[in-house]
N, C-alpha and C positions, 0 to 999 in steps of 0.2 A: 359424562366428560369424555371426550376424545382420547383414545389411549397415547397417542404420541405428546398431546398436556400431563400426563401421569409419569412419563420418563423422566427418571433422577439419577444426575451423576453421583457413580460412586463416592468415596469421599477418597479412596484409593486411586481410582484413575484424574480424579482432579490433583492431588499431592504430587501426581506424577508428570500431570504437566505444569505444578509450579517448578517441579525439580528440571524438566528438559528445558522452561525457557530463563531457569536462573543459569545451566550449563552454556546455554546461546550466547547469554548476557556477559556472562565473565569471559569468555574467548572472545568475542567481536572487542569487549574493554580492551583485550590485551592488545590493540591495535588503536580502536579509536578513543582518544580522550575527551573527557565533559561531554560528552550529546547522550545523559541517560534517557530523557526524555524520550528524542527521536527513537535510539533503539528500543524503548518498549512498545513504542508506535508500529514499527516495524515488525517486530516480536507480533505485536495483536493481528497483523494484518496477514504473518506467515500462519498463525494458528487458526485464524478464522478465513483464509484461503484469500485473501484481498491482494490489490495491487495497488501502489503507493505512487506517488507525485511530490520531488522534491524540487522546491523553489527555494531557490541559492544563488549566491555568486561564486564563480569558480575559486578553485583553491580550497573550500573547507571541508574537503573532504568525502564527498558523494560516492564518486567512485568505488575509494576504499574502502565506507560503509556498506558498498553492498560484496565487493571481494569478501572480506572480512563476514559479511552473514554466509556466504555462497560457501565460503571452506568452513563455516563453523558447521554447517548442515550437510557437510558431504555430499555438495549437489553440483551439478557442471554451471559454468558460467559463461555468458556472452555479452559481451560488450558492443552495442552497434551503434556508430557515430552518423545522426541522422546530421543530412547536409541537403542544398536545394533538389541534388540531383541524385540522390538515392529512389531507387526504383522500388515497388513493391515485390517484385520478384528478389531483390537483393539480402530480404528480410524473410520472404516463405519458406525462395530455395524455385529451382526449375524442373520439365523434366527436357531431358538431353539426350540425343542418339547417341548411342556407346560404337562406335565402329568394331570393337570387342567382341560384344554380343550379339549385335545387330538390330539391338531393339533400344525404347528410350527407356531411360532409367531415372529416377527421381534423387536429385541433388538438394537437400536440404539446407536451408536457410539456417540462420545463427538464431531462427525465435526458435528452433526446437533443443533448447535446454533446460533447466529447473529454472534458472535466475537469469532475465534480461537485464542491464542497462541501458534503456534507450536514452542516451545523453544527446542534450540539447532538441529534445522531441519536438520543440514546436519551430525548428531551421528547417525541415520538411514539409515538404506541400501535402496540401489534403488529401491529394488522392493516397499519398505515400503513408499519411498516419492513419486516414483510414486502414489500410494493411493490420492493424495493429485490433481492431476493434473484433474482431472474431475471432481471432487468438485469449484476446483480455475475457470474453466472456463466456464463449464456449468450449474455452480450451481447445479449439481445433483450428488446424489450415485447411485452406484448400485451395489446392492448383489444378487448373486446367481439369476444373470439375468434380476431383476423385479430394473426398476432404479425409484428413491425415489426424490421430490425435495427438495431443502435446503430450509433455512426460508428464509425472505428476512427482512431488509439489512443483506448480509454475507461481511465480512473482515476477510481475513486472515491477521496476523500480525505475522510474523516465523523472531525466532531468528538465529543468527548464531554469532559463537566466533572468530574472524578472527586473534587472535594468538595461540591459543591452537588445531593445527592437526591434531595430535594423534590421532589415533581412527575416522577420520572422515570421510564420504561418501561426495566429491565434489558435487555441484545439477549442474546438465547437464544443456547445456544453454538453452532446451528448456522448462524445468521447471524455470530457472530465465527471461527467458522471459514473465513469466505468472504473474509476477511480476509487478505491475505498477509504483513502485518506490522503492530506495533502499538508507535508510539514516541511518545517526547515530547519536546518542542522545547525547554523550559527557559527559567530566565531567563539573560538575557544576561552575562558580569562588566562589572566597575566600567566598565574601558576600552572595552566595547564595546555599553555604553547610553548613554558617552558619547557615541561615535561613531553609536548610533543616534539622538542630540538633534538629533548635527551635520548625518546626512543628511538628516533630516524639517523641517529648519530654515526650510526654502522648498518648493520643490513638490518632489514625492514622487516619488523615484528611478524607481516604477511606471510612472509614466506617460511617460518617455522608454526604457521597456524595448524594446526590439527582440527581435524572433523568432532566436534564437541555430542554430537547426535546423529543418527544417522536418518535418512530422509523418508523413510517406511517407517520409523520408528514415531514420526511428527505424525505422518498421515497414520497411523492408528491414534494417535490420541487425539486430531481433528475429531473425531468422531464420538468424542464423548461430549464434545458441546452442546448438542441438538437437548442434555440432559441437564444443562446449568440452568435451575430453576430465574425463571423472573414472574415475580409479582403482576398480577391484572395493574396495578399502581405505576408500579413501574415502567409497562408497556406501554400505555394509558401517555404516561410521563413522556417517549421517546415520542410519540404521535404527536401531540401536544405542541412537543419544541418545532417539527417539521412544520405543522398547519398554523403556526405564527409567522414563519417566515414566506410563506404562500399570499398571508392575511394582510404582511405589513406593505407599509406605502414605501419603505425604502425600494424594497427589492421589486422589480418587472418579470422577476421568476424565481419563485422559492422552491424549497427542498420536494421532490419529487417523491412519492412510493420507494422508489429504491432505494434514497437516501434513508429512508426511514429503517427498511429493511438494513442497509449497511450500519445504522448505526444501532440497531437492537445485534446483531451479530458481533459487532467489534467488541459491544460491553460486553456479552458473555466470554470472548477472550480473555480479556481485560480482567476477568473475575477470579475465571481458572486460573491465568499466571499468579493470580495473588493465593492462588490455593483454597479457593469457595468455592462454593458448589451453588452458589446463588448471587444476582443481581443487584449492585446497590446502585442510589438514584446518583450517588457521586463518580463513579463509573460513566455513567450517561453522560454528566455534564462535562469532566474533562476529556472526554474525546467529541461533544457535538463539535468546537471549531474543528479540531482536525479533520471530520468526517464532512459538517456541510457546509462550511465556506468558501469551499471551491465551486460548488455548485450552485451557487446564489448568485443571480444577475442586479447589480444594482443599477438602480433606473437614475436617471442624466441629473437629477437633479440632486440625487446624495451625491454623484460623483465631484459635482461640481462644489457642493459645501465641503468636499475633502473629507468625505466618511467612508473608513471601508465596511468589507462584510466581517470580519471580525466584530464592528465597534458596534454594529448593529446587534449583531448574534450576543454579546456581550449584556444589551439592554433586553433583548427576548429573555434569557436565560436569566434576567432578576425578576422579569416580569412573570414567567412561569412560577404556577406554583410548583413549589418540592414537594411528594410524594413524603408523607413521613410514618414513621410507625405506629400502629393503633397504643 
């Protein structure tokens, strides 16, 4: 057997990262109300190094969810409002002759921080969100040849309006593939917009947010996932879900290698936050929608019966057999 199949997390440094993303979880609460969901979506995607995709309508709260993670992890934050006529250079950063110096000096863009929001990402043209696609997976820029690395930890968190089209640039699937997951935050219930009147009622929970963990302290414990045991079964099981949606007649492009790959990485987050040190097959199943329905192309004829990739992924995921214990 391969020695890097023999690696197992502690049961100490797993405890320990349920304890840093229950600290995440209770500070980003003290701001945003009802989305526990999303935030442990979120939560998976800062521990297994992913970048996330939120489809929303404006107002419920995007933004703030990601301020609200960005000071919970003591990390810098950038906020870039993409529009037709944002340039790629507006997002790397230039270099510029310093009359100072005499020489050109490199002006950094707003993508070198821990936590991007590219709000409204697809009101930009393609040459413009391409910009974004070598940042998303290499962690690095490059300008005018000389490539630059990001900080670490990076998350991208890019908005998009899924009823207002007007004016919009679709993102090719191979930039929503670079996505590790794609959720939506939702409106709040009754109780708990009233509770959001209550806390906004004075000054804004934000701005007394404290750093809950600090960002070297996340990237040491990334590093214990490569050890959250998953079962051959298991594995077996995340393949399985991929190469049905490749196999079905809905879709004209199913889940890709790297889908698969994202989503054997998201469960093992997903594990550790709960404090295991191993992979269960329900793990898989509630993050496959978030992880490949963004990336599934439905072909003209489910569109037109008014089916989406949820409703599909829905019928795979009963059709799959569950991996069960001997």
């Amino acid at each position: 057997m391969p020695e890097t199949a023999q690696l197992r997390a502690e049961p100490g440094s797993v405890a320990a990262i349920r304890d840093v993303a229950g600290r995440i979880r209770t500070s980003v609460a003290r701001v945003i109300v009802g989305a526990e969901e999303p935030i442990d979506l979120i939560l998976a995607a800062l521990v297994s190094g992913g970048h996330i995709l939120i489809e929303d309508v404006p107002g419920t709260g995007k933004t703030m969810l990601a301020r609200a993670f960005a000071r919970s992890i003591g990390a810098t934050f950038h906020r870039i409002q993409f529009t037709p006529d944002l340039m790629p250079s507006d997002i790397l950063g230039i270099n510029y002759y310093s009359q100072r110096t005499g020489d050109f000096e490199f002006r950094p863009g707003p993508i070198l921080a821990n936590v991007i929001l590219a709000d409204e990402v697809n009101r930009a043209t393609p040459r413009t969100q391409s910009a974004l696609l070598e940042a998303m997976e290499e962690r690095t820029v490059t300008v005018d040849g000389e490539t630059r690395p990001l900080p670490d930890p990076f998350l991208v968190l890019a908005t998009q309006n899924p009823i207002e089209l007007e004016g919009t640039f679709p993102l090719p699937e191979a930039q929503l593939d670079r996505f590790l997951l794609r959720l939506k935050v939702g409106y709040p219930t009754e109780a708990g917009e009233i509770e959001v009147l209550r806390r906004f009622e004075g000054a804004s929970p934000l701005d007394a947010l404290r750093p809950a963990v600090e960002a070297e302290e996340l990237l040491r414990l990334r590093q214990v996932l490569p050890g959250i045991h998953v079962e051959d079964a298991v594995a077996a099981y995340v393949v399985r879900l991929c190469r049905a949606t490749r196999d079905h007649i809905a879709f004209d492009l199913g889940a890709s290698p790297r889908a698969s790959l994202a989503l054997f990485r998201a469960a093992r987050a997903l594990a550790a936050m709960d404090g295991r040190d191993y992979v269960r097959p329900d793990d898989v199943k509630r993050l496959a929608q978030p992880v490949l329905a963004h990336r599934l192309v439905l072909s003209s004829q489910t569109r037109l019966r008014g089916r989406s990739a949820d409703d599909v992924l829905d019928e795979i995921l009963h059709e799959v057999p569950v991996p069960v214990a001997d």
